[in-house]
C-alpha angles and dihedrals in degrees: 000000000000118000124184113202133181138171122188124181144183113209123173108208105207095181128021114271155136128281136184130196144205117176092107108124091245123253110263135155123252088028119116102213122183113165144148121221115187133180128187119194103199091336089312114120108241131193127227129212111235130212133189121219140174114332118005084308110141121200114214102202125178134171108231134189123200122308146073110305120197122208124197125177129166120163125175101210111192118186144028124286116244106240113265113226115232115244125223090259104050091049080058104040086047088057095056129099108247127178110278094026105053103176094170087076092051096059105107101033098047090054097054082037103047105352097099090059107081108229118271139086090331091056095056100045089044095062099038080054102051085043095049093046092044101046131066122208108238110165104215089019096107125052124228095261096051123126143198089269084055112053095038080063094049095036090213130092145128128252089282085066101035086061090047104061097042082058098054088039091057100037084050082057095049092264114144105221148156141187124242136192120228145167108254120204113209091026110153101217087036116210133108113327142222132202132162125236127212127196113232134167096351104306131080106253113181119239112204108177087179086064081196090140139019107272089218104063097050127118128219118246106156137006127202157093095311134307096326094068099048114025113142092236129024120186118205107176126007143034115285140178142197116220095172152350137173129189128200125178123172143181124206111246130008120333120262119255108240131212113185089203083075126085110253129184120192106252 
């Protein structure tokens, strides 16, 4: 499978500070990767130190004074990821409660809701299923600090939510699980994506209630608890705005029919 994959943003930097990216396709074996990443400070090219984190994430970070940055990213990604085992201590970190996916509140519920499904493909799709049918997708309709607790109140969110809330309802089941934000080709609307992954049977399988694009065409970005860990611009310092950004992600050929019934891994 070939993917081609690009992120371009305008930020205005009102007061010097730090930022941090991640909009980089992650490192991962049996993947071929060729990509460009540009950034330009007031018209002058600037270069970012990278970091690699967990899991093939990689942390653009640039200290930046006053003035308009331009950020420019394509990758062409061909091939399909190896599966990554889970650690001890990922199988233990995923089960955790985390701040937009609070699974300790969930306990209860999750368990009348999901706890009689043993926990494998029909407890994915189960709960991919109850999230899908409950929320509504409203772009706008959830702020940044929302979590799971609240957008099963309001019943509306965005993929980021979505993503949320099937993470706090596996973990309450004794799921280990994480979101992680992708690149989707065939997302209507398209931007930066998030899904949420389970560990089942021994392998990471991706779980995505908005069923906006074909699970098995996304391309990992980011990997974590929830959207702290792998949101596309982080800002530590000064004011900052963000006067524009467009997202474009493709896959040669037509795009894959997906039934979320169906084990899926991100490749």
């Amino acid at each position: 499978m070939k993917r081609d994959v690009s992120a371009n943003l305008d930020v205005q930097i009102n007061e010097s500070t730090t930022l941090e990216l991640q909009i980089a396709v992650a490192e991962q074996a049996n993947v071929e990767l060729s990509e460009t990443l540009v950034l330009e400070l007031n018209g002058e090219r600037v270069v970012p130190q990278e970091i690699i984190g967990s899991h093939g994430t990689r942390i653009h970070r640039l200290d930046a004074g006053p003035g308009n940055l331009l950020v420019s990213y394509s990758a062409t990604v061909i091939g399909a990821a190896a599966p990554v085992p889970a650690s001890d201590y990922d199988l233990a970190l995923y089960l955790r409660p985390s701040r937009y996916a609070e699974s300790d509140k969930f306990f209860g519920f999750a368990a009348t809701e999901f706890g009689s499904i043993e926990p494998h493909a029909e407890l994915l799709a189960a709960v991919s299923s109850w999230v899908g049918s409950r929320i509504r997708y409203v772009p706008g309709s959830s702020d940044p600090i929302d979590g799971a607790t609240d957008t099963l109140l309001s019943g509306a969110g965005v993929c980021r939510d979505y993503a949320h809330l099937v993470v706090a309802l596996l973990r309450a089941v004794k799921v280990p699980a994480r979101v992680v934000s992708v690149y989707a080709p065939g997302c209507v609307p398209m931007d930066f994506h998030a899904v949420a992954e389970a560990f089942i049977d021994g392998v990471w399988r991706v779980v995505d209630a908005t069923c906006l694009a074909p699970r098995s065409t996304l391309v990992r970005i980011a990997t974590g608890r929830d959207a702290a860990d792998t949101a596309f611009l982080d800002n530590h310092g000064g004011d900052i705005a963000i006067n524009n950004m467009w997202v474009s992600a493709t896959v040669d050929g037509d795009l894959p029919y997906d039934d979320i019934a169906e084990l899926t891994s991100i490749g």
